[in-house]
N, C-alpha and C positions, 0 to 999 in steps of 0.2 A: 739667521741670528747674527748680529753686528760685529760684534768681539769676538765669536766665535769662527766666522769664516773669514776674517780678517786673521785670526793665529793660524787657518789650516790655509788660507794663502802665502803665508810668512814661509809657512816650512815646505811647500812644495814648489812654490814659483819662485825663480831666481831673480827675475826684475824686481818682482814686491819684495825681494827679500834684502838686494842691493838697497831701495827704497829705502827699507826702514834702516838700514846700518847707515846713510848718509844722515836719514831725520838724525840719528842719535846724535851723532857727530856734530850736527848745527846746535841739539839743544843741549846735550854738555858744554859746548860752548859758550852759549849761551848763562848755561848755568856756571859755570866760572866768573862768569861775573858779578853775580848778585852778592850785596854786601855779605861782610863775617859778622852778622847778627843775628839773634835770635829774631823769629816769627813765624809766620802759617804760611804753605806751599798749594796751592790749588789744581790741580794736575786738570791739564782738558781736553776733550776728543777732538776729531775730525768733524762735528757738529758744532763745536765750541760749548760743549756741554761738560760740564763739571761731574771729573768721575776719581776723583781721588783727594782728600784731604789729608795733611799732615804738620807735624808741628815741629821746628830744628830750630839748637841751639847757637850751630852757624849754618844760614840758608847755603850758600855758597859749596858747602862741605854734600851736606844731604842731599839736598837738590842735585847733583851730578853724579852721586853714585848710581841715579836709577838709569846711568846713559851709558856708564860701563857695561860692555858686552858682557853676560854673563851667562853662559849656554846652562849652566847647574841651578839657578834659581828653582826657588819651588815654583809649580805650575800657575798657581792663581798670579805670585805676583809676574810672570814673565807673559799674561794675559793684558796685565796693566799696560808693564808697561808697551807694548805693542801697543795698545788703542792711545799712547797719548802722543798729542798732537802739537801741542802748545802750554804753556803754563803760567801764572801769576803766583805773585806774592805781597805778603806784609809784612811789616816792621813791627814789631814789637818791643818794649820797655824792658822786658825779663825772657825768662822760659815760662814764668808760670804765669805770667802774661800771656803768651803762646798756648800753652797747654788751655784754657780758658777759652779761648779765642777758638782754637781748635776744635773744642765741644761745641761751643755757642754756629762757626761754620756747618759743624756736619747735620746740625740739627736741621738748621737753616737750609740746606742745598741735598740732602741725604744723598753723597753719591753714592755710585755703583759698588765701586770694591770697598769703601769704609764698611766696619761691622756697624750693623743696625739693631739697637736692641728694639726689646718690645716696650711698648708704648706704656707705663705708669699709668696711666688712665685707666688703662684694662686691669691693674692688679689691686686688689681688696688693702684696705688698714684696717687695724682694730681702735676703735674709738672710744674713750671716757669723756666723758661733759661734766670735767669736773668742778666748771662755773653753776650744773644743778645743785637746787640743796640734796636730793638726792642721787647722783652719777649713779648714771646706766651703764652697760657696755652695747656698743651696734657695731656691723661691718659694712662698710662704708667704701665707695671709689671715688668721694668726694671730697676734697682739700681745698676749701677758704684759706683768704691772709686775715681776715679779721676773726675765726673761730678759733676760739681760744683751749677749745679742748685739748686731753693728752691724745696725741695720735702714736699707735705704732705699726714696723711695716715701711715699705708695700712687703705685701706677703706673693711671692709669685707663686708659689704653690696655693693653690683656693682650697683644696681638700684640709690642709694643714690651719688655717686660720678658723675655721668650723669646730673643727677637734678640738684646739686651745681653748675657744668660748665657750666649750660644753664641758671642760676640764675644769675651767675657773669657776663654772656656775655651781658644777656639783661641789668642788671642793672648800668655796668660801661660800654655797648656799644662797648663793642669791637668787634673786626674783626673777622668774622667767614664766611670767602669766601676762605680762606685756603691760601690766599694770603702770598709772601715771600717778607718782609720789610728789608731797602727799595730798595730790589731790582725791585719790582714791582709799587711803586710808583709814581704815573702819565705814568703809563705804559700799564693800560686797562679801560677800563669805569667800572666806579663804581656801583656798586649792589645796587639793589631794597634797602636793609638797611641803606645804607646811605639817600636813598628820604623821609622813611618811618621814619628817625629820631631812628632807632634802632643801627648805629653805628658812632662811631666817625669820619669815613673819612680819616683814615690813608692812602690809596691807594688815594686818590684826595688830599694827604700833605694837610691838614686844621691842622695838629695838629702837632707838632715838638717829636724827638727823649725824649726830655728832660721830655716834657710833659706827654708825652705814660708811661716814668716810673713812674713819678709819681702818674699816675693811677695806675699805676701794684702794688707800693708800698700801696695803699689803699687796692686794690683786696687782697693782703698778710695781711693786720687787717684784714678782712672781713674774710678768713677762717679761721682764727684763732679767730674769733667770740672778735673782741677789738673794739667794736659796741661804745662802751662808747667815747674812743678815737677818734674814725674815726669819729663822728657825733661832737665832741668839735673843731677836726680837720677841718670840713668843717666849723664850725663858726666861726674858725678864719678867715677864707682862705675867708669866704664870708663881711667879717667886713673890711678886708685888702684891698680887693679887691674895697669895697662901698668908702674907705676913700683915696682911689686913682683915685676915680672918673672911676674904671672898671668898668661900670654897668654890662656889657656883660658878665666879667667873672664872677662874683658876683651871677648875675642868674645863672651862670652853679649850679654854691657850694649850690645854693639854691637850683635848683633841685635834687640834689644828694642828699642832705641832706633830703628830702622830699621821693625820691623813698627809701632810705635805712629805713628809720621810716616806709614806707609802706610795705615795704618785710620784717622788724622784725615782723612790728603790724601781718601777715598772718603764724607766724613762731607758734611752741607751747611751750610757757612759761611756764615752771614750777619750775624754781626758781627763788629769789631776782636776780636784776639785772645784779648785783657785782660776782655772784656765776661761778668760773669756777670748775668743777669736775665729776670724774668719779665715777660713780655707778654701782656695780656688786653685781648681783641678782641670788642668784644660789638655784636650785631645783635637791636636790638629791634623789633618789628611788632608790629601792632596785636592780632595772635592767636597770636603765639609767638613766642621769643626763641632766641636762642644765644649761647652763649660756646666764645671758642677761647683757649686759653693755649700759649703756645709759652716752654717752659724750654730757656733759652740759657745754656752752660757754654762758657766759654774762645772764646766765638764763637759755638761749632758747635749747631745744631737738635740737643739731647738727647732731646728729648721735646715731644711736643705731646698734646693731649686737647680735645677738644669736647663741652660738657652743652648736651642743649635742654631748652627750659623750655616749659609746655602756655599756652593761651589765658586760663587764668586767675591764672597765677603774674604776676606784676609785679615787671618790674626795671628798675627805675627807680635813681637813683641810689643811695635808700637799700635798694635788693634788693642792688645791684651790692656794697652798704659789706657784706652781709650776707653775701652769696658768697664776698668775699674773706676773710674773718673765716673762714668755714667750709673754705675751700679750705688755710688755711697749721695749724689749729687741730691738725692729726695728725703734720704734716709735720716732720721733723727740717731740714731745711736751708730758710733763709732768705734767698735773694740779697739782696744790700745797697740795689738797684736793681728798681723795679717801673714797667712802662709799662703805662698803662691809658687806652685808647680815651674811658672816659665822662670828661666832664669835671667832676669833683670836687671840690666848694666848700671854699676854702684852708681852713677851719673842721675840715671832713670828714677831707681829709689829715694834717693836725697830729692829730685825734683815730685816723685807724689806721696815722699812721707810730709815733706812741707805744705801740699796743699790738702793735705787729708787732716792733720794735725792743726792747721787754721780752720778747718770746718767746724770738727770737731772739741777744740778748745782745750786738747790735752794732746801730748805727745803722742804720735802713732808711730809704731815702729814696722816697718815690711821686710821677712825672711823668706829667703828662698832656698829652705833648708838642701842639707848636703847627706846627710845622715841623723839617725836616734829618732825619738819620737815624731819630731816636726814630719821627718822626709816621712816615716809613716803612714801620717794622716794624709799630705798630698800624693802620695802614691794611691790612698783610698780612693782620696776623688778621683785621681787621673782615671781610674780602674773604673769608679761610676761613667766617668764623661765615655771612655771608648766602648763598656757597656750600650749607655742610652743611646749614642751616635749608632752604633751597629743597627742595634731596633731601630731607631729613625731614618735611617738608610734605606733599608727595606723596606718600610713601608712609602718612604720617599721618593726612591727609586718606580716605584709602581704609578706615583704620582707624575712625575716627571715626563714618564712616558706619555701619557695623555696629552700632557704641554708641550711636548715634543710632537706628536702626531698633527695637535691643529696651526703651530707655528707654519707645518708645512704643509697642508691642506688650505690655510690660511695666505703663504707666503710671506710670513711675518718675517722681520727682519731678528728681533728679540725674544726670548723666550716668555711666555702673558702668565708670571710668576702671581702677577695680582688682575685678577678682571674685576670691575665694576659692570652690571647688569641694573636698569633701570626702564620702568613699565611704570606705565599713571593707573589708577584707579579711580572711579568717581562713584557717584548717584547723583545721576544727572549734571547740573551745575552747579551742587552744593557738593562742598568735602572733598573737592578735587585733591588728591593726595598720592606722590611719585614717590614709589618705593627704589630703594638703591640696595643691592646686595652685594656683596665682597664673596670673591672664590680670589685665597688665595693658596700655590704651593697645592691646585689642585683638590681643595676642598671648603665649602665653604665657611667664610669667618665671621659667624652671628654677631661678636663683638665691634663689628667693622661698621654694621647694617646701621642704613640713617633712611628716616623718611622727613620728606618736604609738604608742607602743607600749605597748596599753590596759594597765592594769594593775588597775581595778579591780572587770573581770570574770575570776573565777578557776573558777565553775561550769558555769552553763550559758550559751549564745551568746547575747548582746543585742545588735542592732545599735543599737537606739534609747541605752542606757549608754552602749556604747562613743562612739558618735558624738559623744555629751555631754561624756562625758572627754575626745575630743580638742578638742571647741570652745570648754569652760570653761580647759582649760589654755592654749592659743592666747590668748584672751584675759586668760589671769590673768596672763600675762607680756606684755604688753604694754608694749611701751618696753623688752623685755630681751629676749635670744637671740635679734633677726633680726626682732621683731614690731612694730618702729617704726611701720608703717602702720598704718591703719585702711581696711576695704574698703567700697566702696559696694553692693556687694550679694554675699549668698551663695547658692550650690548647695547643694543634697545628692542626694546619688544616693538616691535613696528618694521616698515620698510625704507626703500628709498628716501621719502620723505622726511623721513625722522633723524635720517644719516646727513642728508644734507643740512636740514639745522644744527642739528648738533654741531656739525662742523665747523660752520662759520661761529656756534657760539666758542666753539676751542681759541679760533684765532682773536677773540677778543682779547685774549690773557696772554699777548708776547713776554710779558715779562716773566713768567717759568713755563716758556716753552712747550706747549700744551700743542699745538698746532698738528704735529706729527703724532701722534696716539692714531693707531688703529681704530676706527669704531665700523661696527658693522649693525647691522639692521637683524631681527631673527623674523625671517617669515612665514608666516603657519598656513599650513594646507587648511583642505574643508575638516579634516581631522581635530583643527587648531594644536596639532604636532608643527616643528621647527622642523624641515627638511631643507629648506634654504637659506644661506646666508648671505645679505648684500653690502656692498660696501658704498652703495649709494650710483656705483656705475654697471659692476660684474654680479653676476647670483653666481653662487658657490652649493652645488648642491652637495649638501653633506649626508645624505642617507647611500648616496651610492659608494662613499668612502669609506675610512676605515670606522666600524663600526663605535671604538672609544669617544668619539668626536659627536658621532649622532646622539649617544647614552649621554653623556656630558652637557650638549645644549640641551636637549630633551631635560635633564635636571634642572638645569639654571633656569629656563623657560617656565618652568611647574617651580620654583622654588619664588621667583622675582612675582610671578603673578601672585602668590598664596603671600609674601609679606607684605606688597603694595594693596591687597585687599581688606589683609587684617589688620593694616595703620587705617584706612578708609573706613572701618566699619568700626573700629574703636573712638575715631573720632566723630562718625556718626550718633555711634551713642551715647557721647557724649554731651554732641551739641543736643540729643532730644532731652535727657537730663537736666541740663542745664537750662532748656526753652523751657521745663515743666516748672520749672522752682521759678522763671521770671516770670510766671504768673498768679505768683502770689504778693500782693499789696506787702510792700515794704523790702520787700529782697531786691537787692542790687549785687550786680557781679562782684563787690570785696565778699557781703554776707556768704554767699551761693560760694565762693572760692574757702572760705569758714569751714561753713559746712561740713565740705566733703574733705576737708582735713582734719575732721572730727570723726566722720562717719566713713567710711569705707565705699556703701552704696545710696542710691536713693530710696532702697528700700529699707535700709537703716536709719534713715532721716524719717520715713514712714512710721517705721515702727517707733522712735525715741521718744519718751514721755516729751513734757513738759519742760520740768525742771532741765533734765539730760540736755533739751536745746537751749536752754538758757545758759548751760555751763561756755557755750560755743563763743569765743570774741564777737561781741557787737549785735549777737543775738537778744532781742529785749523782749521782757514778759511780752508784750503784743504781735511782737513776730512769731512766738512760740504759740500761741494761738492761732495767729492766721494761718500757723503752717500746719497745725492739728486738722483746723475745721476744712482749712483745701481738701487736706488727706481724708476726711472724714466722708464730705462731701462725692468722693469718688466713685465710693462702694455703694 
């Protein structure tokens, strides 16, 4: 591993270690020169690979502190700075010009030791359309600029977002028959929840367009936790209603106001009533980190989430300035109030209570309390974060080892924290389609998994093209649809052959360094078991080694084959679907795409009356005939 036996030659070879005390000496030197400005610091290896970002209000000051000898550093950062080689910079307008810049580099280059969060894409929001006449709620990991809906969120806990939708549904009674309003309105017999008094009866019209939203608009204070409001709200609503001789509506406001006191009284309060704010509790060690945030609304625990960080990410203050920068950057709501564990130089503060406070469009104020209630609550989190870290150690730990075993079985230089694993699947020359799986940290990352659907083999079967098209397109979108990462080693289910293309397609992409990435080949016995592995020149047999290694490709092997098969045989079925509806007189691929965003199956489009197909955009009485009599004709 690179970084790592470059530190254990620092400390036991005297040449390499004279070496690195001269490098420092030239690059504080160096760094004494660069302006007294603010801007962004780019730190680079012995590859000329970018492995550190950072952001100074005088480069000249920062930048040379990391060249001071300093035998007591914490480990991660005295790892850095060993591997750096060389360095750039930018000029910036401000600090919070810098700070920006800062974010927009690391996303852009994701070095080594910067912390790296998890990816927004993968975490749920909770969504209203409340451009519908009648707003729904969906959970969603989809965010348009043109959808005008309310979104809230990201929720990184997914168990937590479920709970809340199934809290709102019972408690404001809404519709969860999947019904589409009002187009189905007095249009089917209404469901058990409406007898059982668990929904309002939108589908049996008891309740008007007008009404519905201003339920929806209660449901919107309720997750944004304005419990205060929404319960003054129902006392008006129930006073107005008494003094207009509504008894009827009256008792509704009364019950409402009754079940919401009873779902806060069951909720866990741990602040004054009045309190909205977030708390970040972070537990750093010497080989991995945690952060826990606990979002507090009107008091009550809404929400909590915990990220851990690996052995070489570094959060240190200014990891921590950089989390929170990344943690509020998607987010629509901005509590006014943030408590935070680390303690953070009145300098630091003043710079991200101003950029948090422009996002947001109200004053944000950051405490890093000392004592009384605040230090309290971050002492809580702190307590979650070395809790979770401990469990995630252990099980990490077990992990690790295995990444450790084929590094060296393998000869890797780095440790293959993330592999990509890709296999083609066909039937025959139709449906060609290259499955890619993600093992990352040692287990695999379904949310990672992408398949390609070859498009540039239309004759005869090529697995060595197809493969190519799916690993030049993988990488030609990097940074876009999901491919933010770069992987430390890759698979291919194939041999020799497959390793040598692959290769040369890596070096098509000089410009983010793709060339050096390990890939090897997984070769299968008459067994079609992985006992060897090629790197295009050596076989490596791995059944005689340590047996973690064997179990491990043995997984990935059986795991890449089974998802490259079921993206092949879904799109199979899809194309016979789709070829059966193009043979009925008047359907064209917009109707046929109609359709089945009506219908689920084509055995629902079978069974649909008449009318039901007619309700479909661009389906006309005579297509709803032809598609009867096709269906008719079958049996």
């Amino acid at each position: 591993m690179e970084d790592s036996n470059a530190g254990n030659n620092i400390n036991n070879t005297g040449d390499i270690r004279t070496e690195f005390k001269e490098r420092l000496k030239i690059l504080k030197k160096r760094a004494l020169t660069l302006p007294h400005k603010s801007g962004v610091y780019l730190m680079k290896n012995n590859k000329n690979k970018i492995i550190y970002i950072g952001k100074a209000k005088y480069l000249a000051n920062r930048v040379s502190q990391y060249f001071i000898f300093y035998p007591h550093r914490d480990y991660k950062t005295n790892k850095l700075i060993e591997n750096i080689h060389d360095f750039e910079f930018v000029i910036t307008g401000s600090e919070i010009e810098a700070l920006i810049l800062e974010n927009q580099l690391i996303k852009l280059h994701s070095p080594k030791y910067n912390i790296k969060l998890k990816d927004d894409k993968n975490y749920p929001y909770l969504k209203i359309n409340t451009e519908s006449e009648y707003p729904s709620l969906s959970v969603t990991r989809a965010r348009t600029a043109d959808d005008r809906s309310v979104f809230f969120g990201p929720y990184s806990n997914k168990g937590s977002i479920y709970k809340l939708t199934d809290e709102i549904a019972r408690h404001f009674k809404l519709p969860s028959c999947g019904g589409e309003f009002p187009r189905d309105i007095k249009k089917r017999r209404p469901c058990l929840n409406l007898r059982i008094g668990r929904c309002m009866g939108v589908c049996a019209g008891e309740i008007s367009a007008g009404e519905y939203k201003n339920i929806i608009n209660d449901v919107i204070m309720f997750i944004k936790g304005d419990y205060k409001n929404l319960i003054k709200y129902y006392d008006e609503s129930m006073q107005r209603a008494s003094e207009e001789l509504d008894f009827e509506k009256a008792a509704q406001f009364r019950d409402r106001k009754l079940a919401l006191e009873k779902l806060r009284s069951k909720q866990k309060i741990v602040a004054p009533p009045n309190t909205d704010e977030d708390v970040f509790g972070v537990y750093a060690g010497d080989t991995s980190s945690c952060v826990t945030v606990f979002n507090i609304r009107s008091g009550v625990m809404a929400n909590t989430a915990t990220e851990h960080f690996s052995y070489d990410e570094i959060l240190d203050e200014e990891g921590f300035m950089q989390y929170i920068q990344e943690y509020y950057l998607n987010r629509e709501f901005i509590p006014r109030q943030i408590l935070s564990s680390v303690n953070i130089s009145a300098e630091n503060i003043d710079l991200l209570q101003d950029w948090l406070s422009g996002k947001a469009g109200v004053k944000v104020k950051i405490i890093c309390p000392q004592k009384g209630e605040h230090k309290t609550r971050t002492e809580l989190a702190v307590t979650n974060s070395r809790e979770n870290q401990r469990i995630y150690k252990e099980k990490y730990s077990r992990d690790i080892n295995k990444l450790a075993a084929v590094a060296k079985i393998l000869n890797l230089e780095v440790l293959p924290n993330r592999i990509e694993a890709y296999d083609v699947s066909n039937s025959g020359k139709d449906n060609i389609t290259c499955g890619m799986i993600v093992i990352e940290d040692g287990n695999f990352k379904k949310s990672d998994y992408k398949s390609f659907n070859i498009k540039s083999i239309t004759e005869n079967q090529d697995d060595y093209a197809s493969m190519s098209e799916a690993v030049r397109r993988r990488f030609a979108n990097y940074k876009e649809k999901g491919f933010e990462k770069l992987p430390d080693m890759i698979l291919l289910d194939g041999g020799k052959g497959h390793v040598s293309v692959i290769k040369r397609v890596l070096k098509e992409f000089e410009e983010i360094k793709i060339s050096d990435i390990p890939v090897f080949g997984m070769v299968k016995d008459e067994f079609h078991k992985t006992r060897v592995l090629t790197d295009g020149e050596n076989e490596i047999n791995i059944a005689k080694g340590d047996q973690s290694v064997f179990v491990l490709m043995f997984k990935i092997q059986e795991e890449v084959h089974r998802y490259a098969l079921k993206r092949m045989d879904i799109r199979r079925r899809k194309t016979v679907k789709t070829s059966a509806l193009q043979n009925i007189k008047g359907l064209g691929s917009a109707k046929i795409r109609n359709l089945f965003g009506r219908f689920k199956s084509i055995e629902e489009i079978e069974k649909a009356s008449e009318s039901e197909l007619e309700e479909v955009k661009g389906i006309t009485k005579t297509d709803a005939g032809n598609i009867k009599n096709y269906f008719g004709s079958k049996k």
